[in-house]
C-alpha positions as CSV (number, residue, x, y, z in Angstrom):
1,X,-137.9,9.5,22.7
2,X,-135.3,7.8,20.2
3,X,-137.5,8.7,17.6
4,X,-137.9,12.5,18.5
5,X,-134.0,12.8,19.1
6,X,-133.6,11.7,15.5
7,X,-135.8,14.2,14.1
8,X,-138.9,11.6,13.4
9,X,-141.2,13.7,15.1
10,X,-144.8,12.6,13.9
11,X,-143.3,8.7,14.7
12,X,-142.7,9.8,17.9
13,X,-146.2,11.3,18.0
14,X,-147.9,8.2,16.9
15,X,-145.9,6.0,19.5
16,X,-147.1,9.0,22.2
17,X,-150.5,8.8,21.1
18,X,-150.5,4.7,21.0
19,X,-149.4,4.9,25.0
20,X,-152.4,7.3,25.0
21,X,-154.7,4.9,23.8
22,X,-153.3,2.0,26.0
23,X,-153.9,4.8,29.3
24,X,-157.3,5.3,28.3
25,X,-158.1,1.8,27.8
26,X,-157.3,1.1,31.2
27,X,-159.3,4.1,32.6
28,X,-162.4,2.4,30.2
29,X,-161.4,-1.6,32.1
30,X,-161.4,0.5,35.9
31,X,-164.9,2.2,35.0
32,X,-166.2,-1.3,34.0
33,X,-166.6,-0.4,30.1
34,X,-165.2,-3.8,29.0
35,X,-166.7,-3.9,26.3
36,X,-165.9,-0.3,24.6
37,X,-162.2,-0.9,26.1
38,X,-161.9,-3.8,23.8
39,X,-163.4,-1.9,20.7
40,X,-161.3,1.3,21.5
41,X,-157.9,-0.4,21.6
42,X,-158.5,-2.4,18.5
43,X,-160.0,0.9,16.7
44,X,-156.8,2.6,17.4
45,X,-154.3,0.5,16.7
46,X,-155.8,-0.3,13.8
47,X,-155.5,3.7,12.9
48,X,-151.6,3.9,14.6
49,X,-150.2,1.0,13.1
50,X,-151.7,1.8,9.9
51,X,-150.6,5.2,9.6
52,X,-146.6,4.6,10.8
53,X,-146.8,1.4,8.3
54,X,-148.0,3.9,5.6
55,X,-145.5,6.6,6.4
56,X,-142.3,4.5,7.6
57,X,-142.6,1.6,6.3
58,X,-141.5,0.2,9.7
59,X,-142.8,-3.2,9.6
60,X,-145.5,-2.6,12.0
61,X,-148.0,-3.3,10.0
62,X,-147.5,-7.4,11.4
63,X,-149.3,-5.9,14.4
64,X,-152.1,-5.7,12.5
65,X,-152.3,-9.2,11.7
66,X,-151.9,-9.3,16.0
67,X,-155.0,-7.0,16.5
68,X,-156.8,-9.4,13.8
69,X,-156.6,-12.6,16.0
70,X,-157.6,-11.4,18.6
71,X,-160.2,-9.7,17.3
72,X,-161.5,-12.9,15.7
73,X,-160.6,-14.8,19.4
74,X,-162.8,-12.2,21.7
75,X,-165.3,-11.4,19.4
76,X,-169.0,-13.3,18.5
77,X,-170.6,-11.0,16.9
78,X,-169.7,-12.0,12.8
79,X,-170.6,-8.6,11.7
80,X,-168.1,-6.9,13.1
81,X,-165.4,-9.9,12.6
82,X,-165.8,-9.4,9.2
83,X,-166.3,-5.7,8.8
84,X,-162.8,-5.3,11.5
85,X,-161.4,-7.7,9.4
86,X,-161.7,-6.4,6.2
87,X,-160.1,-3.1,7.5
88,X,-157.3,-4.7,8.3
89,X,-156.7,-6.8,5.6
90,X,-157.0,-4.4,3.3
91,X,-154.7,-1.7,5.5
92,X,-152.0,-4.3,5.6
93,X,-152.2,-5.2,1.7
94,X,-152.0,-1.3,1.3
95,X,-148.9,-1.7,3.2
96,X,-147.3,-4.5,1.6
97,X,-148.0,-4.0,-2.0
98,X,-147.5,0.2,-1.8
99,X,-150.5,1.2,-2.7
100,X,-150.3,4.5,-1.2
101,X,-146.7,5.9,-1.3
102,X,-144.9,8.0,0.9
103,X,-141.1,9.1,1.5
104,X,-140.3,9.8,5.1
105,X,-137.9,12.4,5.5
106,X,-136.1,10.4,8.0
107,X,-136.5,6.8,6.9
108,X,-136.5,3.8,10.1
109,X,-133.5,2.2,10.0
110,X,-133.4,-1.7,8.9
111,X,-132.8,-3.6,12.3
112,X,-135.4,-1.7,13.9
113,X,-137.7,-3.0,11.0
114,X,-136.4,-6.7,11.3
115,X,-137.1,-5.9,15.2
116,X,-140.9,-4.8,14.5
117,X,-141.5,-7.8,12.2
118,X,-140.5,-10.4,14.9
119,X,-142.2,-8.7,17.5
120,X,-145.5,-8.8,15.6
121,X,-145.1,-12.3,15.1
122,X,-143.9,-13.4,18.1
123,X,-147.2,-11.6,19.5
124,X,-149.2,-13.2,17.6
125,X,-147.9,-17.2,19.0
126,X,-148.1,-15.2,22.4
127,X,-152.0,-14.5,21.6
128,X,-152.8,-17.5,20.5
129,X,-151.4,-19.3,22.9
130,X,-152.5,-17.6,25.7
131,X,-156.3,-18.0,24.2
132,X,-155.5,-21.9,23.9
133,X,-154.3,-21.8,27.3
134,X,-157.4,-19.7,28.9
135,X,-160.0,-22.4,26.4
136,X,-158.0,-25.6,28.0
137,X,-158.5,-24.1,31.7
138,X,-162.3,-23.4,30.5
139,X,-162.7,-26.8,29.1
140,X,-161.1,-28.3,32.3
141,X,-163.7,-26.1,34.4
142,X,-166.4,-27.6,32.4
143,X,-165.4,-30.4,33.4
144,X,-165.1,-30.4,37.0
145,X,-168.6,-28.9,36.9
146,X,-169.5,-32.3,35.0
147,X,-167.9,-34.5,37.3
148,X,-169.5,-32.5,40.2
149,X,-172.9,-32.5,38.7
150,X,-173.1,-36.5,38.2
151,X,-172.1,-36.9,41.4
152,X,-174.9,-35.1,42.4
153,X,-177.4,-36.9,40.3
154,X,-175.8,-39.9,42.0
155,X,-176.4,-38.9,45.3
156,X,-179.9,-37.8,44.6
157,X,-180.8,-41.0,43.0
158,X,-179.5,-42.5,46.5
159,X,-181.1,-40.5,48.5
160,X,-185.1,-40.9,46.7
161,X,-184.2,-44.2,46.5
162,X,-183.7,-44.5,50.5
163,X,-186.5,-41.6,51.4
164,X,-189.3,-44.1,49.0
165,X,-188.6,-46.6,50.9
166,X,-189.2,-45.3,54.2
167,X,-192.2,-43.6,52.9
168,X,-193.8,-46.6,51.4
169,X,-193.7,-48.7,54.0
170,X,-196.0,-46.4,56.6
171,X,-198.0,-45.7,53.6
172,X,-198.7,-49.7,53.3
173,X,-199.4,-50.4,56.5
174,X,-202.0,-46.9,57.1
175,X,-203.6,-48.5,53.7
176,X,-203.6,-52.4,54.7
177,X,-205.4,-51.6,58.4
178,X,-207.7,-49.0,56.6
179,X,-208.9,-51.0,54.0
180,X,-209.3,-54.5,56.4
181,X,-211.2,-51.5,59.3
182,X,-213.6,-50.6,56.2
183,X,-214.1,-54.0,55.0
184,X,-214.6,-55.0,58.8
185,X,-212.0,-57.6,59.0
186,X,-210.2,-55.5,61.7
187,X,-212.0,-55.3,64.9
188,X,-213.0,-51.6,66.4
189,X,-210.9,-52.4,69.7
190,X,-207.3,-53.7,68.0
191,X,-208.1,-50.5,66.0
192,X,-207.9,-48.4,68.4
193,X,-204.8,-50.0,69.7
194,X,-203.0,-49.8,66.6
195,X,-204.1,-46.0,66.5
196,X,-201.1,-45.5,68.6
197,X,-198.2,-46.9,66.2
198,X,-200.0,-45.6,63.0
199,X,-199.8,-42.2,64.9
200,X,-196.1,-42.9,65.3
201,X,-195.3,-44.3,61.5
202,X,-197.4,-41.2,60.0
203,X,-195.8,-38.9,62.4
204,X,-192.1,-40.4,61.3
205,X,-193.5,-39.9,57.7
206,X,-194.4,-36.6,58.1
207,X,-190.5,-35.5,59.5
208,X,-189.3,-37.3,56.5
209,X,-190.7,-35.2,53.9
210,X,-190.3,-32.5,56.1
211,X,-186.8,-32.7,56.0
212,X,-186.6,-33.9,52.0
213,X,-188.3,-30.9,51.5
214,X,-185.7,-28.7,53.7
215,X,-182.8,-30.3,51.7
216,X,-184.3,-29.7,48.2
217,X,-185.0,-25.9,49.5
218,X,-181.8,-26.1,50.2
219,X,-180.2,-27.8,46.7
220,X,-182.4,-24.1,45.0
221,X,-180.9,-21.9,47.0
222,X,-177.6,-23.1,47.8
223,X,-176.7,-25.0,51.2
224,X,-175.2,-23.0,53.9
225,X,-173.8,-24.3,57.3
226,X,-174.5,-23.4,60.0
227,X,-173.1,-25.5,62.8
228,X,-175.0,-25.6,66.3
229,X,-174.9,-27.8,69.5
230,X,-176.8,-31.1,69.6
231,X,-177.5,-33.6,72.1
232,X,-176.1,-37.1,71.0
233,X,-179.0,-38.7,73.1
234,X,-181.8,-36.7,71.5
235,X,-180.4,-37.8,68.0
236,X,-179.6,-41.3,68.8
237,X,-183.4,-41.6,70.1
238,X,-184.9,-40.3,67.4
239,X,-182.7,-42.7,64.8
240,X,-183.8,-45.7,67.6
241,X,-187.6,-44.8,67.3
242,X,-187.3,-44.6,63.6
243,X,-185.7,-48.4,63.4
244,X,-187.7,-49.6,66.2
245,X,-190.3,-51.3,64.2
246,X,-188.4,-52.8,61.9
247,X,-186.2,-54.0,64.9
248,X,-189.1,-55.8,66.4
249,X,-190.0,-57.6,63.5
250,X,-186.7,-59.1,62.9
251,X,-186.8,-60.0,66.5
252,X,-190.1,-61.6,65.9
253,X,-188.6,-63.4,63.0
């Protein structure tokens, strides 16, 4: 508007058409075009900036060394770094060293100059220090995740640990009576008897995987609760009957 009322009329086109550009980059961010949101911005600032710079000499042209950072900061693609780069460079030389030369009618006067310079720099510390900031959150996340992950691997280590050791001790004692039955050192009779218990320790086996392979279903997918009522009796049977060897042969002992 200040611009217009002091007869720089194409300034105050440019500075309409940059608010423009900012409108239609956030129309491009709602419809979920991040990425030719980006490229449109930078594209036309890099045109605005230049053009003013060119025509005013208004000391905008340190907002092109802005867009460049950032440029270089969200970008990965090396290409277009370089080739976006190179534009701007060489629009900002033009700039500085008067390569093309124009007289504005109605020259900018020299604080507001002074006023663009420092806000082009002071945007750039605000860039790169809001990309420093967003890496050092990232970073931190990483390494949560880390943390999270060997504590994990702990806990699984743990946990095979403990399930091996319940499995292997059925597993010996179905091995030990089969092998002593086949080499007929264990009579028919006590092998029927012992029938019984194997029954038990292979049917106690048997939940055990069953509910190691339940939990690593669930480590795939992701765990979800889902609380329910239990009987406390029920449970605390079932954690007696699984001891309950083990107890008799330390009372044995």
């Amino acid at each position: 508007m200040l611009n217009a009322v002091q007869e720089r009329y194409l300034l105050s086109f440019f500075n309409c058409l940059n608010v423009a550009c900012s409108v239609g980059t956030l129309i491009l961010n709602s419809r979920q075009k991040y990425l030719s949101a980006r490229l449109f911005i930078i594209i036309s600032g890099i045109l605005i900036y230049t053009a003013t710079a060119l025509i005013y000499r208004n000391g905008v042209e340190y907002f092109l060394l802005n867009i460049l950072v950032v440029t270089v900061l969200v970008y990965d693609s090396k290409w277009l770094i370089l080739t976006l780069s190179a534009i701007m460079i060489g629009a900002f030389l033009a700039v500085r060293f008067d390569w093309i030369s124009f007289v504005p009618a109605h020259p900018v006067p020299a604080n507001r100059i002074v006023a663009n310079v420092a806000w082009g720099l002071a945007f750039i510390i605000m860039a790169l220090s809001y990309f420093k900031r967003v890496h050092d959150d990232y970073e931190n996340e990483k390494e949560v995740q880390r943390q999270a992950l060997v504590a994990l691997n702990r806990d699984k280590e743990k946990l095979f640990s403990i399930i091996a050791h319940d499995i292997r001790g059925p597993l010996a004692t179905l091995e030990m009576l089969l092998d002593m039955f086949r080499k007929g050192e264990y009579p028919e009779e006590d092998m029927k008897e012992a029938a019984d218990e194997l029954y038990k320790k292979v049917n106690r086996l048997a939940g055990t995987m069953d509910n190691m392979l339940r939990w690593s279903m669930g480590q795939m997918k992701g765990i979800r609760v889902k609380p329910v009522h239990s009987s406390l009796s029920v449970i605390t049977e079932e954690i007696v009957t699984l001891f309950e060897n083990a107890i008799r042969e330390r009372r044995s002992t």
